[in-house]
C-alpha positions as CSV (number, residue, x, y, z in Angstrom):
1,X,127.9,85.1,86.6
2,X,130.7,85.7,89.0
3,X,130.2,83.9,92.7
4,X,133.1,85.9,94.1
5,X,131.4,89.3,92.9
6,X,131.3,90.8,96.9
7,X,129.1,94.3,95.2
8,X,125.2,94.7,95.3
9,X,124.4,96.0,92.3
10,X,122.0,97.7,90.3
11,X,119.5,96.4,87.3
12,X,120.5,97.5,84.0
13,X,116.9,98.5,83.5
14,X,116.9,101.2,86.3
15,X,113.3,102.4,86.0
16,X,112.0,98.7,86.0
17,X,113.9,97.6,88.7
18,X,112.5,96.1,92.2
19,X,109.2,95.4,93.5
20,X,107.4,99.0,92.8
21,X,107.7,97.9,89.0
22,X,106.6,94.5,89.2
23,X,103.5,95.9,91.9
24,X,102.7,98.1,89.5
25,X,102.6,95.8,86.1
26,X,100.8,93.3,88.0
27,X,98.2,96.0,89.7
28,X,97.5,96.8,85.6
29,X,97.7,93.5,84.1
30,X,95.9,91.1,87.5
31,X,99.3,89.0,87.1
32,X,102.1,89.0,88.9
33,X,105.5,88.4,86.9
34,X,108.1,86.1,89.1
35,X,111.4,87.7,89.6
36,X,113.9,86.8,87.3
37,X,117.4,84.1,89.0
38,X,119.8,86.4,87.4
39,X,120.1,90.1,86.7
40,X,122.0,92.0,83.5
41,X,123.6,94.9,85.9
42,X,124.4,98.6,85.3
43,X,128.0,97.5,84.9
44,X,127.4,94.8,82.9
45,X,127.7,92.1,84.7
46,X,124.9,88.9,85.2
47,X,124.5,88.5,88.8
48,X,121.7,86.9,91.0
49,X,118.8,88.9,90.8
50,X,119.7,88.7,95.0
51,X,122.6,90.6,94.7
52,X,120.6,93.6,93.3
53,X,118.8,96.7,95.0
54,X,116.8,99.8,93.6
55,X,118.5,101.5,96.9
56,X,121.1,103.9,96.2
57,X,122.2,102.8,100.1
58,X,122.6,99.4,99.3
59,X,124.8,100.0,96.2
60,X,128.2,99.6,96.6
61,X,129.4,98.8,92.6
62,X,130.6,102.4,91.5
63,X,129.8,101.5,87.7
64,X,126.1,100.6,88.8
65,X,125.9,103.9,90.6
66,X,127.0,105.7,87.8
67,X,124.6,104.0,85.6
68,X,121.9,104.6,87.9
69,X,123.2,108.3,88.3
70,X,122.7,109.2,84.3
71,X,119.3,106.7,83.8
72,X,117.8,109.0,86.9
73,X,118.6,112.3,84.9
74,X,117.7,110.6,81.5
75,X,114.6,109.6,83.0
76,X,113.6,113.2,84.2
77,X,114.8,114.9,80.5
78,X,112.5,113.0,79.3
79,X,109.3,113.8,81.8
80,X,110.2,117.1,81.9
81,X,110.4,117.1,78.0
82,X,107.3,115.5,77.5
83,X,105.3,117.1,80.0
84,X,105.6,120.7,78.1
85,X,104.3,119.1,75.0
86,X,100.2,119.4,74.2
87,X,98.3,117.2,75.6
88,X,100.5,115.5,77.6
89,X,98.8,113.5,80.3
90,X,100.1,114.6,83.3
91,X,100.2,118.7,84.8
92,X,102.8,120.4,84.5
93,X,103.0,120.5,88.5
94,X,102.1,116.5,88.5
95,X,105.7,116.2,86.1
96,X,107.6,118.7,88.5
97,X,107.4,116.5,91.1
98,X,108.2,113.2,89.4
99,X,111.3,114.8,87.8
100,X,112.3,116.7,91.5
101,X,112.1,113.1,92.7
102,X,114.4,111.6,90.0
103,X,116.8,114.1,90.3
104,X,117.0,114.1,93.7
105,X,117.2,109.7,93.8
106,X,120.3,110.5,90.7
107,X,122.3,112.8,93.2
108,X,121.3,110.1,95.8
109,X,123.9,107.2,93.6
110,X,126.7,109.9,93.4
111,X,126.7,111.1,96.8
């Protein structure tokens, strides 16, 4: 972990990143998980879980934007991909959106 590190970065787990995840898992299981000290990055790097945002504003490591950038677009491949097979469990309108959203937070970390 480097103390000199001035970048906020991004988890290398993108889609289980922040406090939306961790509302979420806890809203399912009744119990709240504590947020880890320190982070595995985009880039690579271990860093205090501190130095960290989901907020493609508040990056400012390019490799963590990039990584972001691609796990955004991975991410919606794969709803889009699953959404057009049978019985899928969410409407084919229902996955449009969720994968307009994740393309549109991807071009967010490159532009």
């Amino acid at each position: 972990m480097s103390e000199t590190d001035p970048h906020v970065h991004i988890e290398q787990k993108v889609m289980q990143a922040g406090a939306d995840y961790r509302n979420l898992i806890a809203s399912s299981l009744g119990r709240a998980a504590d947020a880890p000290s320190v982070v595995t990055t985009g880039c690579g790097l271990q860093v205090r879980y501190a130095m960290t945002s989901p907020h493609p504003e508040s990056v400012t490591c390019l490799a963590c934007r990039e990584h972001a950038h691609r796990e955004y677009l991975r991410f919606a491949e794969q709803v889009e991909n699953l959404s057009r097979m049978p019985g899928a469990p969410v409407t084919g309108d229902q996955a449009a959106k969720v994968v307009q959203w994740a393309r549109d937070l991807a071009r967010k970390f490159v532009g």
